[in-house]
C-alpha positions as CSV (number, residue, x, y, z in Angstrom):
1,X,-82.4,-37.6,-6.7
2,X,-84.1,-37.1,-3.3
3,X,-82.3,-38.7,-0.5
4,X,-84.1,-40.7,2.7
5,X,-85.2,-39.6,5.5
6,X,-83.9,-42.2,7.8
7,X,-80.5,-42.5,6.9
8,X,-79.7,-39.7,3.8
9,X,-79.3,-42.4,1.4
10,X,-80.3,-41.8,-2.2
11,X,-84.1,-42.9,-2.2
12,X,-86.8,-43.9,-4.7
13,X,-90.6,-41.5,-3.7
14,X,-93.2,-43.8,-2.4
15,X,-96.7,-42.3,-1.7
16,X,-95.5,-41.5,1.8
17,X,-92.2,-41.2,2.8
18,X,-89.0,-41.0,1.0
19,X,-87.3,-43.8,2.1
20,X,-84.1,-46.0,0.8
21,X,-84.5,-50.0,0.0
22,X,-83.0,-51.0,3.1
23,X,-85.0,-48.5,5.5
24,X,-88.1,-49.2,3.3
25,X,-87.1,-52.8,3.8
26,X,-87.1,-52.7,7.6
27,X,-90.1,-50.1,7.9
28,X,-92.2,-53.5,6.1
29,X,-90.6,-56.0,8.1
30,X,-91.5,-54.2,11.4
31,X,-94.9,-53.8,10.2
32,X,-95.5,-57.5,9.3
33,X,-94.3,-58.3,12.7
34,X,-96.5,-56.0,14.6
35,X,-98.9,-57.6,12.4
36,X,-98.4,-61.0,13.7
37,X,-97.9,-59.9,17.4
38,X,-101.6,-57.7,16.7
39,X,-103.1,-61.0,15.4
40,X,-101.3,-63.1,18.5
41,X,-102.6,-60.6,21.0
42,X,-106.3,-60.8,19.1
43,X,-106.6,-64.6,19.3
44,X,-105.6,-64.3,23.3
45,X,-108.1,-61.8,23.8
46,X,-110.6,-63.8,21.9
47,X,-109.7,-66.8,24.4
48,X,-109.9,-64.6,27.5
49,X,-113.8,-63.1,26.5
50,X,-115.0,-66.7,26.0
51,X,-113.2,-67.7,29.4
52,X,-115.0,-64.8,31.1
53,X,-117.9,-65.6,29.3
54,X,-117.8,-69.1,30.4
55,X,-117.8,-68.0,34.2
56,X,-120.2,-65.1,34.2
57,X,-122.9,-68.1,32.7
58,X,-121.7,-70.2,35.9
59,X,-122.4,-67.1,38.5
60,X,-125.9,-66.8,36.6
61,X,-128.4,-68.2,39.6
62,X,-131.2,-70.5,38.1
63,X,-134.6,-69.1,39.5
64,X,-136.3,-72.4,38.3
65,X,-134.2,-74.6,40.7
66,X,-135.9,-77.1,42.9
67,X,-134.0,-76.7,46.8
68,X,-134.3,-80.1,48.4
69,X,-135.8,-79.8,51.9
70,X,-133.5,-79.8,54.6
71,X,-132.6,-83.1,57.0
72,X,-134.9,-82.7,60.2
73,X,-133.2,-81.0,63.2
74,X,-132.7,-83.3,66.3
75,X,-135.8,-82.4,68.7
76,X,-136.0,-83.4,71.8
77,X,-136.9,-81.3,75.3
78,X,-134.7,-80.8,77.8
79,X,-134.8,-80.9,81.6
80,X,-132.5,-78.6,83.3
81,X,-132.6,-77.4,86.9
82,X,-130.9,-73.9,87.8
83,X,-129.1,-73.5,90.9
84,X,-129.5,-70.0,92.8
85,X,-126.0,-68.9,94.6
86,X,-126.2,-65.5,95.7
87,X,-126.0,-62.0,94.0
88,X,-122.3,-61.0,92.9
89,X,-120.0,-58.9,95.3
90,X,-120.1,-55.4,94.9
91,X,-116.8,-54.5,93.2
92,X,-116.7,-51.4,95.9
93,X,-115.6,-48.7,93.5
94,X,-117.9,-45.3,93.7
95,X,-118.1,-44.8,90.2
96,X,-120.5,-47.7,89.3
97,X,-123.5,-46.6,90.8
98,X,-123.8,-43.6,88.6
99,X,-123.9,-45.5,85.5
């Protein structure tokens, strides 16, 4: 009798692996709950593409879109009078002149 390959128990020959009923067992149980966690994961990412689908339709800009005029600006003139006071001081340093 051929022993497993996990644990050296006596085992029974499946089309893969020669595994025991207990390691066999566990090898089905872990793949029915990656299973489950796959399907989990699938349904999330299912959610997230229609929430990103969802936004990229909001960012799409509507050519056909009427823009309401804008409110008039206040207009008006304005009377100002300027005051001359003099040129500045030179600053007295050398250096600016040769700018």
């Amino acid at each position: 009798m051929d022993t497993c390959g996990k644990c050296n128990k006596p085992a029974a020959s499946t089309s893969f692996t020669m595994l025991c009923i207990g390691c066999y067992e566990r090898e089905l149980h872990k793949d029915v709950v990656l299973k489950k966690k796959n399907a989990a994961l699938t349904a999330e990412n299912e959610r997230l593409k229609e929430r990103v689908a969802e936004l990229e339709s909001e960012d799409i800009l509507d050519w056909e879109a009427r823009i309401k005029t804008a409110p008039p600006r206040p207009s008006g003139k304005l009377r100002v009078k300027l005051r001359y006071v003099g040129r500045s001081k030179p600053s007295g340093e050398e250096g600016d002149d040769d700018a």
